[in-house]
KEPALO-588889 format. One line per 8 residues: number of its first residue (from 1); their letters; for each residue x, y, z of C-alpha. Coordinates in nm, 3 decimals. Each point is the difference from the previous one (the first is absolute). Example, Ala and Ser with C-alpha at 12.3 -4.5 7.8 and 13.67 -1.06 7.14 Angstrom:
2
1	AS	1.230,-0.450,0.780 | 0.137,0.344,-0.066
//
This chain:
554
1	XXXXXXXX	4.598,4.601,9.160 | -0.282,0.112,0.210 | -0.336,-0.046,-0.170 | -0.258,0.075,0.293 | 0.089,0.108,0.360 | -0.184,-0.114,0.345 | -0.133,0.189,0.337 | 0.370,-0.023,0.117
9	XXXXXXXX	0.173,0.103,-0.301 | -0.257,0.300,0.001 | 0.097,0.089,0.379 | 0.342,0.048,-0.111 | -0.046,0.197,-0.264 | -0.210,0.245,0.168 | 0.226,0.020,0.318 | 0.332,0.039,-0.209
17	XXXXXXXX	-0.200,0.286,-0.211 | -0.104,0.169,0.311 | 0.358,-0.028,0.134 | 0.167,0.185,-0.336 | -0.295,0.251,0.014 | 0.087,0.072,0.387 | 0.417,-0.009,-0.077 | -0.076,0.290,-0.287
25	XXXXXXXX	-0.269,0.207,0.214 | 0.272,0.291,0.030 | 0.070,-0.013,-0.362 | -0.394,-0.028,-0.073 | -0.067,0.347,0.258 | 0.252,0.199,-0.191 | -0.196,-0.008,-0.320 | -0.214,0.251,0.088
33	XXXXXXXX	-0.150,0.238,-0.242 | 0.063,0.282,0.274 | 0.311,0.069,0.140 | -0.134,-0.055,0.375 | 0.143,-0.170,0.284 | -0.324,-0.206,0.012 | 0.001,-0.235,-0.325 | -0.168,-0.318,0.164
41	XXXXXXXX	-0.085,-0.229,-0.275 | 0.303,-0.254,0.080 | -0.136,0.022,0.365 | -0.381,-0.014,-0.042 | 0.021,-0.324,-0.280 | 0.284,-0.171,0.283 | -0.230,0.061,0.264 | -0.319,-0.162,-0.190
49	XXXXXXXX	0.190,-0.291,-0.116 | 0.159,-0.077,0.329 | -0.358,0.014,0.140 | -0.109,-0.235,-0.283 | 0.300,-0.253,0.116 | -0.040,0.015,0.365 | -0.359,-0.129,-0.077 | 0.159,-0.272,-0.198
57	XXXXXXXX	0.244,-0.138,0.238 | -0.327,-0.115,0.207 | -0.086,-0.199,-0.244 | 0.090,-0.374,0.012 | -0.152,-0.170,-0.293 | 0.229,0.062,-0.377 | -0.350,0.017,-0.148 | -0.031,0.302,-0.269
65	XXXXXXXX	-0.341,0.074,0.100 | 0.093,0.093,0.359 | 0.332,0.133,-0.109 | -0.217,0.254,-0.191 | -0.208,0.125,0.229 | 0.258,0.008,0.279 | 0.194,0.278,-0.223 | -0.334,0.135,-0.095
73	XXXXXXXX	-0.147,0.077,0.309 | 0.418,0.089,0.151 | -0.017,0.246,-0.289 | -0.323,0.143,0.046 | 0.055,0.105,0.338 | 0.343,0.073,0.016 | -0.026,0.239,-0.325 | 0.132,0.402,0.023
81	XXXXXXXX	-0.015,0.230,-0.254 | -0.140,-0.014,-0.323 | 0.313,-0.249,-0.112 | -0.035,-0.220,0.256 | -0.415,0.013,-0.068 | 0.085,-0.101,-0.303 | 0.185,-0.257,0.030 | -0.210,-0.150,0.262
89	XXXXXXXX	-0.277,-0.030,-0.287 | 0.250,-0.109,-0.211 | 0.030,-0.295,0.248 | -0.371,-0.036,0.041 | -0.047,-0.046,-0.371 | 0.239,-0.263,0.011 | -0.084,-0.184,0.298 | -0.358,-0.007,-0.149
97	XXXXXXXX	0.131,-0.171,-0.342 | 0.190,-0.267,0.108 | -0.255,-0.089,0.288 | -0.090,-0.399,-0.018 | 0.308,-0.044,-0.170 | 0.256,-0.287,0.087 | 0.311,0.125,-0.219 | 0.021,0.204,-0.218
105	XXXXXXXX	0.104,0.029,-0.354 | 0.132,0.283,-0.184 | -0.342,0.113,-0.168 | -0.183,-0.016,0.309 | 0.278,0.215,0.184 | -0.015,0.278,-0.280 | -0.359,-0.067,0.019 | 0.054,0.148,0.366
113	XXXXXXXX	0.194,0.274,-0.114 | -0.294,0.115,-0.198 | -0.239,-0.050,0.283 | 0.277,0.201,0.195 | -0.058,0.309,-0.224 | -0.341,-0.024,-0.087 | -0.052,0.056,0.359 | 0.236,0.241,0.090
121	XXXXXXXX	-0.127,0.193,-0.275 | -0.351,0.023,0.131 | 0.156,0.105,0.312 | 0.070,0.356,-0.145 | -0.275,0.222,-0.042 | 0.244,0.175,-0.252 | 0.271,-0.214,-0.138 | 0.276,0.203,-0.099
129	XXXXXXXX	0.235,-0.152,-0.255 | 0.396,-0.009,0.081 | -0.041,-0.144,0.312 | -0.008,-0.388,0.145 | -0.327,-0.042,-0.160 | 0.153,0.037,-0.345 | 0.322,-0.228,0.130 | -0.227,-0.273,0.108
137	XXXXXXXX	-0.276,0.043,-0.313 | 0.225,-0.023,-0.277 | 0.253,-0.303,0.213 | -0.330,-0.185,0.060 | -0.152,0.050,-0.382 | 0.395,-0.090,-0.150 | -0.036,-0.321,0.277 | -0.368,-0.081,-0.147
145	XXXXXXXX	0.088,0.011,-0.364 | 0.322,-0.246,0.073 | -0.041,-0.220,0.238 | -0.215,-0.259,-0.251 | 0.274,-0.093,-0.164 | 0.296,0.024,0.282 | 0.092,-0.356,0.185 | 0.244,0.140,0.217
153	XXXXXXXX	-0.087,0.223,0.311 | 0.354,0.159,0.022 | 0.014,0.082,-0.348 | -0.320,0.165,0.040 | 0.074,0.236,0.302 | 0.322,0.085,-0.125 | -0.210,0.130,-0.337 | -0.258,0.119,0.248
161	XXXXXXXX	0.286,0.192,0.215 | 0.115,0.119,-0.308 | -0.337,0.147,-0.121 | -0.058,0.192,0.362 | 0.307,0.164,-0.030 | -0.047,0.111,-0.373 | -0.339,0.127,0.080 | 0.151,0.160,0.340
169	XXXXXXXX	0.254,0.162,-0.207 | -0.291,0.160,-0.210 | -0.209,0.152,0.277 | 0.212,0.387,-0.028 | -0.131,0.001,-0.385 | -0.376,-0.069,0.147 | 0.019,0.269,0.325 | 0.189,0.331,-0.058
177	XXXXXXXX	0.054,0.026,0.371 | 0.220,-0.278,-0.020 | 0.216,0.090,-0.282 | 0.009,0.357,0.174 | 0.191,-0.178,0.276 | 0.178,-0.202,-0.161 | -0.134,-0.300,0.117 | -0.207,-0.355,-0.029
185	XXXXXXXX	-0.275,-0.043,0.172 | 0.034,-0.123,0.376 | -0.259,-0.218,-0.019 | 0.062,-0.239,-0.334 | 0.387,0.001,0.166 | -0.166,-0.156,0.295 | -0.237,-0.246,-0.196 | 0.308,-0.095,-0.245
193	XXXXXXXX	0.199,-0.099,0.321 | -0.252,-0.224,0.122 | -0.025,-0.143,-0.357 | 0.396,-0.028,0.049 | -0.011,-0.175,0.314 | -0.259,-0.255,-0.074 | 0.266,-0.061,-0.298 | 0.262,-0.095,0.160
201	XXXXXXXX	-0.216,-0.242,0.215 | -0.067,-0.158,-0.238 | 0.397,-0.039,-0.101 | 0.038,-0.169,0.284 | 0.222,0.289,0.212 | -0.346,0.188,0.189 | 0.155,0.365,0.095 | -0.013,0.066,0.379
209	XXXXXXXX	-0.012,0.347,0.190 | 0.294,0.190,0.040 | 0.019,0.245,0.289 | -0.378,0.048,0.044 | -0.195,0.179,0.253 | -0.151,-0.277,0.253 | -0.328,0.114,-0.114 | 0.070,-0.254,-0.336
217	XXXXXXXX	0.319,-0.205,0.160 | -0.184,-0.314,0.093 | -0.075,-0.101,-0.316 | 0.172,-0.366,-0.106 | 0.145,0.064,-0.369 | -0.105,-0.434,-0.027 | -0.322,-0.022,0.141 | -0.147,0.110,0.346
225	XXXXXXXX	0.074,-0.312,0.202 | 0.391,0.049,-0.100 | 0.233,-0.046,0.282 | 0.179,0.272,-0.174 | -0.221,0.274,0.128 | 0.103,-0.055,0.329 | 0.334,0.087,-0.121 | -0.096,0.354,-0.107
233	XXXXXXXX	0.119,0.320,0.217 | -0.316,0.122,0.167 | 0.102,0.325,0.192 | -0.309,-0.003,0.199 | -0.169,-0.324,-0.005 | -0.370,-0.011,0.144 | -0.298,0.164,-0.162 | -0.150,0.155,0.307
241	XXXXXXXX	-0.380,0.184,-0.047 | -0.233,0.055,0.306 | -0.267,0.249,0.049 | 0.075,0.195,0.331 | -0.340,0.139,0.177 | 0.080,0.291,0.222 | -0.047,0.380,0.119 | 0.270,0.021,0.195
249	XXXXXXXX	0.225,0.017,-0.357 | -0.013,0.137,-0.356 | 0.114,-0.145,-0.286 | 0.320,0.225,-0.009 | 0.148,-0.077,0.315 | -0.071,-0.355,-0.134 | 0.163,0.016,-0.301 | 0.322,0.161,0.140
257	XXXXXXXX	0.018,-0.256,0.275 | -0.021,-0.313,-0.269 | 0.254,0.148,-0.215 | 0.245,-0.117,0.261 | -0.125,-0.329,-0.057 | 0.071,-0.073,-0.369 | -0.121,0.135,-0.302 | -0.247,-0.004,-0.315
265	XXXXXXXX	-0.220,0.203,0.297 | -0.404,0.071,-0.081 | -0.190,0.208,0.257 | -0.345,0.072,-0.058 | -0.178,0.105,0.291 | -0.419,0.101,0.042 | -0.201,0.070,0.305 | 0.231,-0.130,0.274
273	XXXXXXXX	0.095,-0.300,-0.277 | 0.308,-0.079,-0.145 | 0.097,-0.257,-0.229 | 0.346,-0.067,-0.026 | 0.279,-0.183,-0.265 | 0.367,-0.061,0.052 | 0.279,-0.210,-0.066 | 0.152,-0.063,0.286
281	XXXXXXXX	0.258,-0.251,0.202 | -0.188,0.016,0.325 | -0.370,-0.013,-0.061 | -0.063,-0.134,0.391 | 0.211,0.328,0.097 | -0.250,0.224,-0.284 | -0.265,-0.136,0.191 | 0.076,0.072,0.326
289	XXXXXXXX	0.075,0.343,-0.070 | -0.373,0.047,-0.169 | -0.144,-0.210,0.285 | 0.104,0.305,0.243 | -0.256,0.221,-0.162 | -0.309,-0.194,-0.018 | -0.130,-0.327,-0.141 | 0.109,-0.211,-0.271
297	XXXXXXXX	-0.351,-0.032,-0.277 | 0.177,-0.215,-0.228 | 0.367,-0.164,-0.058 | 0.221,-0.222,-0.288 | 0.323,-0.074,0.012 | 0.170,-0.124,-0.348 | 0.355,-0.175,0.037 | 0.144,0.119,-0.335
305	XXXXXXXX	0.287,-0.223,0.009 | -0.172,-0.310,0.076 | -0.271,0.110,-0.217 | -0.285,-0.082,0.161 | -0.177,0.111,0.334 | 0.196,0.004,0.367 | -0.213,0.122,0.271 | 0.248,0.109,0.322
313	XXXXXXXX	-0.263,0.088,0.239 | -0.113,-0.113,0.300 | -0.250,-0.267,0.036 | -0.263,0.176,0.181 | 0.073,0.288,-0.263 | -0.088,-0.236,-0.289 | -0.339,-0.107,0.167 | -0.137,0.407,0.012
321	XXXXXXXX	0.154,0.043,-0.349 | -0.200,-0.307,-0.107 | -0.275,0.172,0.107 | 0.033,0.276,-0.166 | 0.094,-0.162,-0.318 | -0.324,-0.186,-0.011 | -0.153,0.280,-0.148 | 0.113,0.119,-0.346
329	XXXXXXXX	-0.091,0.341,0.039 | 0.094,0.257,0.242 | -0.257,0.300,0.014 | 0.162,0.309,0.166 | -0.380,0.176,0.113 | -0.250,-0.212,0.064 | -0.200,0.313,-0.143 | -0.044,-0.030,-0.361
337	XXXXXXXX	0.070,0.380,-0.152 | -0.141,0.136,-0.328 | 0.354,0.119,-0.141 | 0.380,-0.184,0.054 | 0.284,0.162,-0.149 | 0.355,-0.136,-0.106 | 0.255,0.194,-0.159 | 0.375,-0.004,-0.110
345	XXXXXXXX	0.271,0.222,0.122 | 0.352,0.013,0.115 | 0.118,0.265,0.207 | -0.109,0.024,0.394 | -0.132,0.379,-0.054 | -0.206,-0.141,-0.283 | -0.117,-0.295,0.193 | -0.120,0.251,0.301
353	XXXXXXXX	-0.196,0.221,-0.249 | -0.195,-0.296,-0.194 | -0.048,-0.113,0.392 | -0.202,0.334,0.010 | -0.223,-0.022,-0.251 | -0.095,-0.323,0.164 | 0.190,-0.270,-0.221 | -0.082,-0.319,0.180
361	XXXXXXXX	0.278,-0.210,-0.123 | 0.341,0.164,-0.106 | 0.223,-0.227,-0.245 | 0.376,0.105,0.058 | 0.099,-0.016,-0.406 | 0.020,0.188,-0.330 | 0.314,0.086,-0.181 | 0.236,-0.264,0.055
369	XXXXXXXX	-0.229,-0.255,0.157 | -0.320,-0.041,-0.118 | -0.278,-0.181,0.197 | -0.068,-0.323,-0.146 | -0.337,-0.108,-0.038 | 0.034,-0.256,0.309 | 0.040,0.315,0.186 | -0.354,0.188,-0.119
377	XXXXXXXX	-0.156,-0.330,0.083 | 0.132,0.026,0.361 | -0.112,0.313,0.030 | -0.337,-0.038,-0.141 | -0.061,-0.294,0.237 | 0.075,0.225,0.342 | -0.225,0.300,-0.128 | -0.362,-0.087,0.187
385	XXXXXXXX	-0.193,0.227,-0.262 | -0.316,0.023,-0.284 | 0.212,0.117,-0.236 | 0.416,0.064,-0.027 | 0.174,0.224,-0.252 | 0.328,-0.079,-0.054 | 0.298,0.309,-0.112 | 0.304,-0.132,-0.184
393	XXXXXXXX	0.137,0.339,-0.049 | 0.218,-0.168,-0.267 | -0.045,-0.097,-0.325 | 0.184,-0.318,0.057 | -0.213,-0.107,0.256 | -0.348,0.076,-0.126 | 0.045,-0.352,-0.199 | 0.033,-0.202,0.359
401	XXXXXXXX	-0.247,0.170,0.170 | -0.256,-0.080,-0.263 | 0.121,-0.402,0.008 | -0.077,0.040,0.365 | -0.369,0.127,-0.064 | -0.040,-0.256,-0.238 | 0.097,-0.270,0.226 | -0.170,0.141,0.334
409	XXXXXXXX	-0.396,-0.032,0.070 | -0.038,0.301,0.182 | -0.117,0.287,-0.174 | 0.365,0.202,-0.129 | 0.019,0.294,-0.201 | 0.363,0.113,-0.146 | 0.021,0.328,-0.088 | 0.305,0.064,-0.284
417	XXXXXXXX	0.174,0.226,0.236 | 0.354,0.035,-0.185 | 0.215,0.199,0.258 | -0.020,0.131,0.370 | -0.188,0.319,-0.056 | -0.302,-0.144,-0.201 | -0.022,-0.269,0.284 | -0.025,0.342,0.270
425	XXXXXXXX	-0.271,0.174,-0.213 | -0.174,-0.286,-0.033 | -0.021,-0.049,0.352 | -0.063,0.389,0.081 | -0.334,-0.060,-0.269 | -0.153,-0.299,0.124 | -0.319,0.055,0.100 | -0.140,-0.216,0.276
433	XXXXXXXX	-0.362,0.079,-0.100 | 0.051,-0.151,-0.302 | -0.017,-0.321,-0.173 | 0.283,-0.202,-0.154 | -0.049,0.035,-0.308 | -0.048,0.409,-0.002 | 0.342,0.016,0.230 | 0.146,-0.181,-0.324
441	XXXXXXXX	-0.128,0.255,-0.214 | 0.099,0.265,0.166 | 0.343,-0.114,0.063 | 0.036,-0.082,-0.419 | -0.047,0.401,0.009 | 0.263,0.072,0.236 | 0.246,-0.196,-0.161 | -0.066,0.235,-0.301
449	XXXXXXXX	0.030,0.304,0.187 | 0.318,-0.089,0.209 | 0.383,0.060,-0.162 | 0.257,-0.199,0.166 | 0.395,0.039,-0.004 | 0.313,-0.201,0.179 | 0.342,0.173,0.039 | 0.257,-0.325,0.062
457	XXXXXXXX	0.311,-0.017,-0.190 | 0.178,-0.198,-0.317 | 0.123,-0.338,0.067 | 0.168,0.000,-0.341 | 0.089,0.243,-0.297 | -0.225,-0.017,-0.294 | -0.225,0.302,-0.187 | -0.358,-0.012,0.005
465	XXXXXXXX	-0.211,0.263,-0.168 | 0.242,0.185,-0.113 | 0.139,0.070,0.388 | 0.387,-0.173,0.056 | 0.044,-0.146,0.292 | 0.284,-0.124,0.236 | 0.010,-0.241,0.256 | -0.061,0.107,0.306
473	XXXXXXXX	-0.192,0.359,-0.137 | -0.282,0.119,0.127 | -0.325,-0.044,-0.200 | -0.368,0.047,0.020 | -0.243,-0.199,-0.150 | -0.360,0.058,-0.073 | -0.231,-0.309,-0.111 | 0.215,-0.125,-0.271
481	XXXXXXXX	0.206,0.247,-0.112 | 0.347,0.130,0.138 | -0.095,0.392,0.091 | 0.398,0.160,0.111 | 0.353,-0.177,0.127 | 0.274,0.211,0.164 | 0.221,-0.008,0.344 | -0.240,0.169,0.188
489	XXXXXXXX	-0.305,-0.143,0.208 | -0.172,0.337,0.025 | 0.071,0.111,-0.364 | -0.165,-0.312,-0.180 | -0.266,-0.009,0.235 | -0.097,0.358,-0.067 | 0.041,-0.079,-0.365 | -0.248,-0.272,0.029
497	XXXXXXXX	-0.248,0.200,0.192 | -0.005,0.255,-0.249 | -0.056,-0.237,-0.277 | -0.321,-0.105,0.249 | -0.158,0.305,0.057 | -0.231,0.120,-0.238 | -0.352,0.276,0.004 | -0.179,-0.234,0.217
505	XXXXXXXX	0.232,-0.126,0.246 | -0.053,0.155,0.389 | 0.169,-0.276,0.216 | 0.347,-0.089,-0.027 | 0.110,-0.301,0.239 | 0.329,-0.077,0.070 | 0.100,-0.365,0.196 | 0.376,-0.015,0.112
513	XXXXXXXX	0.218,-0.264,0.028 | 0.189,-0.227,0.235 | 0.351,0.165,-0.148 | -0.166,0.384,0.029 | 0.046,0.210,0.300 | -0.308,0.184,0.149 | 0.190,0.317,-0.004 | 0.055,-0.038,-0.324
521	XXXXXXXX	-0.297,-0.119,-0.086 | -0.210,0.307,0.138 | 0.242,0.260,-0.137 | -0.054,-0.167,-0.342 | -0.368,0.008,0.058 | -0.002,0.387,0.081 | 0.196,0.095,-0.328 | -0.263,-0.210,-0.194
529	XXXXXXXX	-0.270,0.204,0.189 | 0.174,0.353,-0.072 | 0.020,-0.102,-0.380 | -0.339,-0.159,-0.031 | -0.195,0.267,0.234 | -0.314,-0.061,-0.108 | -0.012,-0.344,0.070 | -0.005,-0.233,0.364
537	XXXXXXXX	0.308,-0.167,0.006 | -0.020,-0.293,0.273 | 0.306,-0.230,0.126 | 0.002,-0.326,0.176 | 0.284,-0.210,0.156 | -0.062,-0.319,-0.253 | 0.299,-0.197,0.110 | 0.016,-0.192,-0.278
545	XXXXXXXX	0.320,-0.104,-0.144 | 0.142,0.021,-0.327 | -0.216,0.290,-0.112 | 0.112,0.306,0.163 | -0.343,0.209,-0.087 | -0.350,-0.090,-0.127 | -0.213,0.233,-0.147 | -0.337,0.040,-0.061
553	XX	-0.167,0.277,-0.143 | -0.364,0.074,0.002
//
């Protein structure tokens, strides 16, 4: 019987949580409320909790205290998407019960659980029942009214487990979206396989990855000194980031040159900067490629295998990086600006227009890999301005980019862009003249005004709104609701369009795809101009992929 568990007891159980939350990701993505070939949950809450046990492997101490804010502050940063926001305050609420605690026993741990929610809860402007929050409130209030009288911590989590998945089961009766699709929510899945995880920790057989990507791989299922870890299959085994200072280069040419290096690439390039992330087997090689194009600003090398830092440079290139590491931040002009920009986008043709309108800082992300908030931070810190606005032009990024502001000193203003368009007119509106807080007015009235569509296609059959649809159909989407499905690109995205247009509209936009040809693309955009004559119809290579069109009407 275990009646209280210690710091290392507590490492385990978090680590062999994360570990079944990462070996279900794919099965956590496909419950997605739309049938899109972007459902992320599984990969947003794996990619915050991997974050949040990276930052505990450099810990060294089993106390509980530093345990918790290890995962806390792993969490925070490492957190995508409103899931993976979530759960990071779901950590934070924790880590901040059980600090100054040696063990713990069963009522302070559901104690945490509480704290867990409670926070997470005040996370959300608007809580919406049916999702994690309800999975965690009602596991944490069950754990709360029983753990007084329960002497056993197995017994406990097994009841505990049990509750999760009762209240997971119960989230399509609280949000018709998810009974509509047939479906639990993705989030509570991912919270009850955590709960799961820690479980069987605590039975003794801690669950290790299976077939991960190497962005969670080296992560001991025992504890993060393990020997074991050095057993795990690491494709691509050092964490390579450097930022690359140079106008003889853009970040493209970068990027395409480092993909032949490894993988789990990040470009971001600004003003004859670019900061660079990959996974790669031959960092010293990586380097020496970058070095032919200017000067190296900054450089870390992380063995993942070894799990902990390997420098394999040169002496006399450890002394200048020393130098440069002396100073924690890097400022790009040495002329502070009154306005910075970042935004979110995926596509190269979308990346070159928000490079236009004089976005400072371009974050390569949206459907299918949202930022996290480690990366807003980044970007904030390499912005030299008064005042930055930041553009998720997601809905499932807005959440990160406003844990970034929090967490930042500089003066950041997010702007609820939701998709790709409102992030362009938002852009197109700002007026220089003005002061922050009348550019944030303005844009909360172009985010009225603006109607937004995406043509992709069905990653599963299911029938939402009345519309069937088939895997692998065609279907347009409009906010929240599914507009037309059918075989034909050009047929549901006029359908869409038409649903759009309405007495005041003038301007329809139309951004192509990586998977649309321009031919095509133009010829589509003529017919939509013969049939809507008395509006400007306007096209743009977007090069995103995934989404053959977006739309915006205005």
């Amino acid at each position: 019987m275990i009646e209280s568990i210690n710091g290392k007891l507590l490492k385990e159980m978090f680590i062999s949580g994360a570990n079944h939350l990462q070996n279900n990701k794919d099965l956590i993505d496909k419950l997605n409320v739309f049938p899109v070939p972007d459902g992320d949950t599984g990969t947003n809450m794996s990619l915050t909790i991997a974050s949040a046990i990276k930052e505990l492997k450099t810990i060294k101490s089993d106390s509980i205290t530093d345990l918790g804010k290890a995962l806390s502050k792993g969490s925070l940063m490492g957190a995508r998407g409103n899931s993976g926001v979530i759960l990071s305050q779901i950590i934070r609420g924790i880590s901040k019960s059980i600090e100054g605690k040696n063990d713990l026993s069963v009522d302070d741990f559901a104690k945490a659980l509480k704290s867990g929610s409670d926070t997470a809860y005040k996370a959300v402007i608007k809580p919406i029942e049916g999702t994690i929050l309800t999975v965690v409130r009602e596991s944490s209030d069950f754990a709360v009214k029983n753990s007084k009288k329960a002497k056993d911590f197995v017994e406990f989590m097994e009841k505990l487990v049990e509750e999760a998945d009762k209240s997971l089961e119960r989230t399509p009766d609280l949000l018709k979206n998810l009974k509509d699709a047939g479906v639990v929510d993705s989030g509570g899945k991912g919270l009850v396989c955590l709960y799961e995880g820690m479980l069987s920790a605590l039975k003794g057989s801690p669950i290790r990855l299976l077939g991960a990507s190497e962005e969670t791989k080296a992560v001991p299922a025992t504890g993060v000194h393990s020997d074991s870890a050095r057993d795990v299959d690491i494709k691509f085994g050092y964490c390579t980031e450097f930022i690359l200072e140079s106008q003889e280069v853009d970040s493209d040419t970068i990027r395409d040159i480092m993909m032949g290096y490894g993988d789990s690439l990040v470009v971001v390039g600004y003003d004859g900067v670019i900061k660079v992330h990959v996974h790669t087997n031959n960092p010293g090689k990586a380097l020496e490629e970058a070095l032919k194009f200017g000067q190296l600003l900054t450089i870390k090398i992380e063995n993942m295998r070894l799990q902990h830092e390997n420098q394999i440079i040169t002496d006399e290139e450890q002394e200048e990086i020393d130098q440069v590491s002396a100073e924690d931040d890097f400022v790009v002009n040495e002329e502070e600006k009154d306005f910075g920009f970042i935004t979110t986008t995926m596509g190269r043709g979308l990346a070159d227009i928000f490079d236009e309108l004089g976005v400072d800082i371009v974050i390569e992300g949206g459907q299918t890999m949202n930022p996290s908030t480690e990366d807003f931070m980044n970007a904030i810190k390499m912005i030299n301005a008064k005042n930055i606005f930041i553009m998720p032009n997601n809905s499932n990024v807005i959440m990160a980019a406003n844990q970034a502001k929090e967490l930042s000193e500089k003066n950041v203003y997010v702007v609820p862009t939701k998709n790709i368009p409102q992030g362009i007119s938002c852009m197109v509106t700002f007026d220089h003249d003005a002061d922050p807080e009348a550019n944030m007015e303005n844009f909360e009235s172009v985010l009225e005004t603006i109607k937004s569509g995406e043509i992709t296609y069905a990653v599963r059959d299911t029938v939402m709104g009345g519309i069937e649809v088939a895997e692998g159909d065609v279907i347009g989407i409009t906010g929240k609701a599914l507009i037309s499905s059918g075989k034909q690109v050009e047929e549901v995205t006029r359908n869409v369009i038409k649903e759009m247009v309405d007495d005041d509209a003038s301007i329809i936009t139309l951004y192509y795809g990586e998977d649309v040809e321009e031919d095509a693309a133009r010829l589509f955009a003529e017919n939509i101009q013969d049939e809507f004559d008395d509006l400007d119809v306007e096209l743009y290579y977007g090069g995103q992929p995934l989404y053959y069109y977006l739309i915006s009407v205005e």
